[in-house]
C-alpha positions in Angstrom: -16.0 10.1 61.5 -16.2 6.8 58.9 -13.1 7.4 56.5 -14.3 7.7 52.6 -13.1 5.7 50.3 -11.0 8.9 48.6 -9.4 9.3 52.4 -7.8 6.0 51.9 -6.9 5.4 48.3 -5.0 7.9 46.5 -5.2 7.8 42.8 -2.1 6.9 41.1 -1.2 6.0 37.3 -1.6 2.4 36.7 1.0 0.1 35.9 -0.6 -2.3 33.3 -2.9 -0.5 31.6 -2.2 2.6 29.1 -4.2 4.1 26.1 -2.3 5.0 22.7 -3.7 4.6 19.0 -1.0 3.1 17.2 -2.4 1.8 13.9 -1.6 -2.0 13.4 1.2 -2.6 10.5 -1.9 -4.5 8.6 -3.1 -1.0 8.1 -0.9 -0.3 5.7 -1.1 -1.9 2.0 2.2 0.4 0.7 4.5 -2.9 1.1 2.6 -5.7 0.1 1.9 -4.1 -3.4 5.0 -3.6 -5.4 8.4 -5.4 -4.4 10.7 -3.5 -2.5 13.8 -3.4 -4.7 17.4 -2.9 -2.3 19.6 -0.4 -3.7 23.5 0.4 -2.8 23.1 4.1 -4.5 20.9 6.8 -3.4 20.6 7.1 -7.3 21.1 4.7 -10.4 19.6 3.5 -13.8 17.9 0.2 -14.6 16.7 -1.4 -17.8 13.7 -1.6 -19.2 12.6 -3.7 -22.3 10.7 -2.7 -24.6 7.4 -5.0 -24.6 6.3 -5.1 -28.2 9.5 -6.5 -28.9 8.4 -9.5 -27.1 5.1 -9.9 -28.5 6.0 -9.9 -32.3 5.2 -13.0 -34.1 8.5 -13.0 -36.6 9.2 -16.6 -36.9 9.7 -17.8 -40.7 9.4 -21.0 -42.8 13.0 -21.5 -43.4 14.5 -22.6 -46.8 17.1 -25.1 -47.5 20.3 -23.8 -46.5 19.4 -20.5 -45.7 19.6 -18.7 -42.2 16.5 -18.3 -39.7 14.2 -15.5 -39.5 16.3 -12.7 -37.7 14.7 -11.5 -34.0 16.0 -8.6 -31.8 14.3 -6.2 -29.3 15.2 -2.6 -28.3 16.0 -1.7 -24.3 16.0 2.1 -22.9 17.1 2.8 -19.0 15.0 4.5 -16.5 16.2 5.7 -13.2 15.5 6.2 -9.6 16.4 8.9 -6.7 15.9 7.7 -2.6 15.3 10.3 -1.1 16.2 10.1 2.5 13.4 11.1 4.8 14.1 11.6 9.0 12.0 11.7 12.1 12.9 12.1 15.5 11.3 12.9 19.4 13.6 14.1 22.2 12.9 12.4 25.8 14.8 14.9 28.5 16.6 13.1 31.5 14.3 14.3 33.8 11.2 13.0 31.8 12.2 9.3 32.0 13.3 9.8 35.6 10.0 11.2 36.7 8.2 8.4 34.5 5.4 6.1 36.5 5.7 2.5 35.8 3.3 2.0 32.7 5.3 4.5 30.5 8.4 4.0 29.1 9.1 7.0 27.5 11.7 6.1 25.4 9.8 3.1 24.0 6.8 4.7 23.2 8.6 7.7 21.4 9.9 5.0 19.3 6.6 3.4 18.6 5.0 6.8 18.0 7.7 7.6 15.3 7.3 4.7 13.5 3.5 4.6 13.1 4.3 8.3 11.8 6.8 6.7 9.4 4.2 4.2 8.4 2.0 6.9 7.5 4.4 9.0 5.5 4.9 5.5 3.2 1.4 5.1 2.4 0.6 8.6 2.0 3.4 8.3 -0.4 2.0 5.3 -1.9 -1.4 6.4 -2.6 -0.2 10.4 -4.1 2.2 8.5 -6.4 -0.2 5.2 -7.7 -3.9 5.9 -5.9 -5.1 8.5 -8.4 -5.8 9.9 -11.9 -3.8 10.1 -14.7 -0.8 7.6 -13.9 -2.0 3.9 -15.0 -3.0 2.9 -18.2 -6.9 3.3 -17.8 -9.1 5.2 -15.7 -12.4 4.7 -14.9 -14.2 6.9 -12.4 -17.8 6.0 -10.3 -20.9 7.7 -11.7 -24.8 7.8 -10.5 -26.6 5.4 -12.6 -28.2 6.6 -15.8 -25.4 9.4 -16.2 -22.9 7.2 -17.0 -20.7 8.3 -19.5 -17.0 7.1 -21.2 -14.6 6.3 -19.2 -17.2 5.9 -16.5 -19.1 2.8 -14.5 -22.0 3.2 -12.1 -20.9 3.5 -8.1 -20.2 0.0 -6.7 -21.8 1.4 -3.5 -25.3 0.6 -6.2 -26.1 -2.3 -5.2 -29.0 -2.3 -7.9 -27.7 -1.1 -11.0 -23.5 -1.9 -10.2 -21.8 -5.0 -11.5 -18.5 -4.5 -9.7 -17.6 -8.1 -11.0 -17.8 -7.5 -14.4 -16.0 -4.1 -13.7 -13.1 -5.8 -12.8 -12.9 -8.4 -15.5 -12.8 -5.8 -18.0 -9.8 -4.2 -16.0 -8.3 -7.5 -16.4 -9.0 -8.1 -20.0 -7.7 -4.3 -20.9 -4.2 -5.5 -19.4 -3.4 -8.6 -20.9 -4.7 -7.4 -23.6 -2.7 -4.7 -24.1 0.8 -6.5 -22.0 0.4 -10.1 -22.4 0.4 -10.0 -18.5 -2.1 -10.7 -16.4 -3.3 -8.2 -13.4 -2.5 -10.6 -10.3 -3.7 -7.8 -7.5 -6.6 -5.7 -6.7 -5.8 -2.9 -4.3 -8.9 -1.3 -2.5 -9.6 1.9 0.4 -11.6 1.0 3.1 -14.6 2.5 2.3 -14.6 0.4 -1.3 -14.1 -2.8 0.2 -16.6 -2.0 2.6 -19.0 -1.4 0.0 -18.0 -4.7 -2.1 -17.9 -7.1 0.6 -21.3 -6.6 1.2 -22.9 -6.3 -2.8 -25.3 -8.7 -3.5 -23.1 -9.7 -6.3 -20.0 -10.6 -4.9 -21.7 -12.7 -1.7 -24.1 -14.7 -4.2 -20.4 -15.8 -5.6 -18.5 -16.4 -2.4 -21.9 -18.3 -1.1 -22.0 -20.5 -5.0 -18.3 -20.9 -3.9 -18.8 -22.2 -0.7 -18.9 -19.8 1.9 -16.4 -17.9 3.9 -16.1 -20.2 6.9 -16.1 -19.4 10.2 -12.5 -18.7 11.4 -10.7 -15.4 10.6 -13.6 -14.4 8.9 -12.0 -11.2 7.4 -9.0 -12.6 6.0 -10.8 -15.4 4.5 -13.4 -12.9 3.0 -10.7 -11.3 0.9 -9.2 -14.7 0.2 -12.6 -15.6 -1.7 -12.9 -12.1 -2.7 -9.6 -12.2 -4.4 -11.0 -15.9 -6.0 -14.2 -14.7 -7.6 -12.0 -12.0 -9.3 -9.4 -14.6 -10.7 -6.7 -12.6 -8.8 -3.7 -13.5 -6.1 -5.1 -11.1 -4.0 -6.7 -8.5 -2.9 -5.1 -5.8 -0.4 -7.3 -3.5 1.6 -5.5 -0.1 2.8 -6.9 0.4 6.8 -4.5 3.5 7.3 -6.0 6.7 8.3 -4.0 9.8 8.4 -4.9 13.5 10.7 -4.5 16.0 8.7 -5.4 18.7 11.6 -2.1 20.5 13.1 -1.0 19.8 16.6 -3.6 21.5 18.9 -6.2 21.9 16.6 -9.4 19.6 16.3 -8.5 16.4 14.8 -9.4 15.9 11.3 -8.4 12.3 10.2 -9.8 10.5 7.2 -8.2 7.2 5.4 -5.4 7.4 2.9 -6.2 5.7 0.3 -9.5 7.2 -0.4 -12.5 5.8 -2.4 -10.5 4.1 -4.7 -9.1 1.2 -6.3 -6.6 -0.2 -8.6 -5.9 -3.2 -10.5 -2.1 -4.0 -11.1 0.5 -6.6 -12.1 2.9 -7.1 -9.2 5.3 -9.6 -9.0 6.2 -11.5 -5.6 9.7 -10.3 -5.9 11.9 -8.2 -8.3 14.6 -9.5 -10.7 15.5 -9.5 -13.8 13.7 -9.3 -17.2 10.5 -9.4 -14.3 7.8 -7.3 -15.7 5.5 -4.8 -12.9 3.7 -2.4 -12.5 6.2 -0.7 -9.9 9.1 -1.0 -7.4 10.2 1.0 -4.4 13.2 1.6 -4.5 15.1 1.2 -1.0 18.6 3.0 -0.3 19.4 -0.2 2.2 23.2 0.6 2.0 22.7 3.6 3.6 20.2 2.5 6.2 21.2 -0.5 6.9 17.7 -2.2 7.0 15.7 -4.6 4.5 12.9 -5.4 6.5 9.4 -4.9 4.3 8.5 -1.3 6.0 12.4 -0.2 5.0 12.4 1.8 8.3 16.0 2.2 10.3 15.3 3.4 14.0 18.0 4.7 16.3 18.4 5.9 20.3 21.4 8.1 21.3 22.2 10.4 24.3 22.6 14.5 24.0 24.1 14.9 27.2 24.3 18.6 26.3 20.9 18.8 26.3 20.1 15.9 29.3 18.3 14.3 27.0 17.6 11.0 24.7 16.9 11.1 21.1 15.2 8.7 19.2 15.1 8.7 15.4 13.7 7.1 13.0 14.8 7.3 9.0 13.8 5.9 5.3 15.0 6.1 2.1 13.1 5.5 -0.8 11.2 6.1 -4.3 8.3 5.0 -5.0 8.2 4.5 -9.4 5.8 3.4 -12.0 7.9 1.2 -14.0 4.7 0.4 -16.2 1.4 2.6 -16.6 -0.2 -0.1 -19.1 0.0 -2.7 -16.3 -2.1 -0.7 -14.0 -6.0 0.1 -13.9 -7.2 2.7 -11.8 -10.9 3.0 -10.7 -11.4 6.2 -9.4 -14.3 7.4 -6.3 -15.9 4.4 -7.3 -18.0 4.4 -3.9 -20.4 7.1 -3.1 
């Protein structure tokens, strides 16, 4: 009898090719917003200026012989608390022994944590600055013809929506009010999917030239960010399951249907005004990359097994609600 073709190949794992779901680092918008400030102390205080003082006009004709026009300004402390957050997947002995070649068990418990880390910071980011109540102005997404104050129609109207103009009002309520000017837009994914394709906003990038052929994506957002007079504009990709282990997965993205206009500066320092910091404890973790993310291996021989952790220590603070601008569910 002619052997089949299972009689002479037994299936076996294979050694270059393995399926996970790790979400890319450009996912995540959480570090590229506000500056990440490095702290020694898990706690501490730190100045803030009071802005009117800034923006008074008290300079005075001055007489002969008499002293100038007198100018001060008033300063108050805020403060911050890291807290220290921990994550952490065993790997027994005998599971890295058994392993087939395309696993590494240790290296992709150490991958897994850290895209679970990654998570925790923008879910962070978008319950403490991606919602109502916390900036300066909020303006929430309406049907057309119902809109009321504090309201503007749905950007996802393509008809009736001037997203544009939306924006430039955003801009002009926080230099207005500051002095500064709003230098980043921050969208979800289902808002910039919605603006990068309104009528509006292409009839600009096309006036302006197109976006070109290479990177397409990136260069969208560059002109995006253009059109809007602004540095940039950051687009959260992160998606987060809310579902327990074993039960049907229920994931959705972080940052929701929303957006928010801010002034961010490149980096902190002093007498710099923002919007926000984040506040990493890098004494303690040792780390100051962007994600702020320390990651570990060591052996339990007790329990014949590796450990490998992963921990963060941060806060996340408005530092300024005036120099933020919040549009809330502003896609259908």
């Amino acid at each position: 009898m002619r052997p089949t073709p299972s009689d002479v190949h037994v299936d076996a794992a294979l050694t270059d090719v393995s399926v996970a779901f790790l979400q890319a680092q450009s996912n995540f918008v959480f570090p590229r917003v506000f500056p990440r400030v490095q702290v020694s102390k898990q706690s501490d205080k730190f100045f803030v200026f009071d802005r009117g003082s800034f923006n008074r006009d008290e300079a005075a004709v001055r007489g002969p012989g008499t002293e100038a026009a007198l100018a001060d300004y008033s300063l108050t402390t805020d403060t911050y608390f890291a807290d220290v957050l921990a994550l952490k997947q065993r790997v027994p002995y005998q599971t890295v022994a058994n392993a087939d070649p395309a696993i590494d068990p240790e290296a992709a418990a150490a991958e897994v944590i850290m895209n679970k880390m990654l998570i925790k910071q923008e879910r962070d980011f978008a319950s403490t600055f991606m919602t109502t109540l916390v900036w300066g102005t909020d303006v929430t997404g309406d049907s057309s013809g119902s809109v009321g104050a504090g309201e503007t129609t749905y950007w996802s109207d393509y008809t009736n929506s001037d997203p544009i103009q939306d924006v430039e009002e955003g801009i002009d309520t926080i230099l207005g009010a500051t002095g500064m000017k709003p230098n980043k837009l921050v969208l979800g994914r289902e808002v910039y999917s919605q603006l990068r394709n309104h009528p509006d906003v292409i009839d600009r990038i096309k006036a302006s030239g197109g976006v070109g052929p290479n990177s397409p994506a990136v260069i969208m957002l560059q002109a995006m960010a253009q059109i809007l007079d602004l540095d940039e504009v950051l687009v959260s990709n992160a998606v987060y399951n809310s579902a327990i282990e074993g039960a049907t997965e229920s994931s959705s993205f972080v940052v929701g249907k929303n957006a928010l206009l801010v002034h961010s500066p490149d980096a902190p320092g002093l007498m710099v005004p923002a919007a926000g910091y984040t506040f990493s404890w890098s004494q303690y973790t040792g780390v100051t990359n962007p994600m702020g993310v320390a990651t570990s291996r060591y052996d339990r021989p007790e329990l014949k097994s590796v450990e490998v952790e992963a921990e963060m220590a941060y806060d996340m603070k408005l530092v300024s609600s005036d120099l933020g601008y919040f549009f809330s569910t502003i896609v259908e």
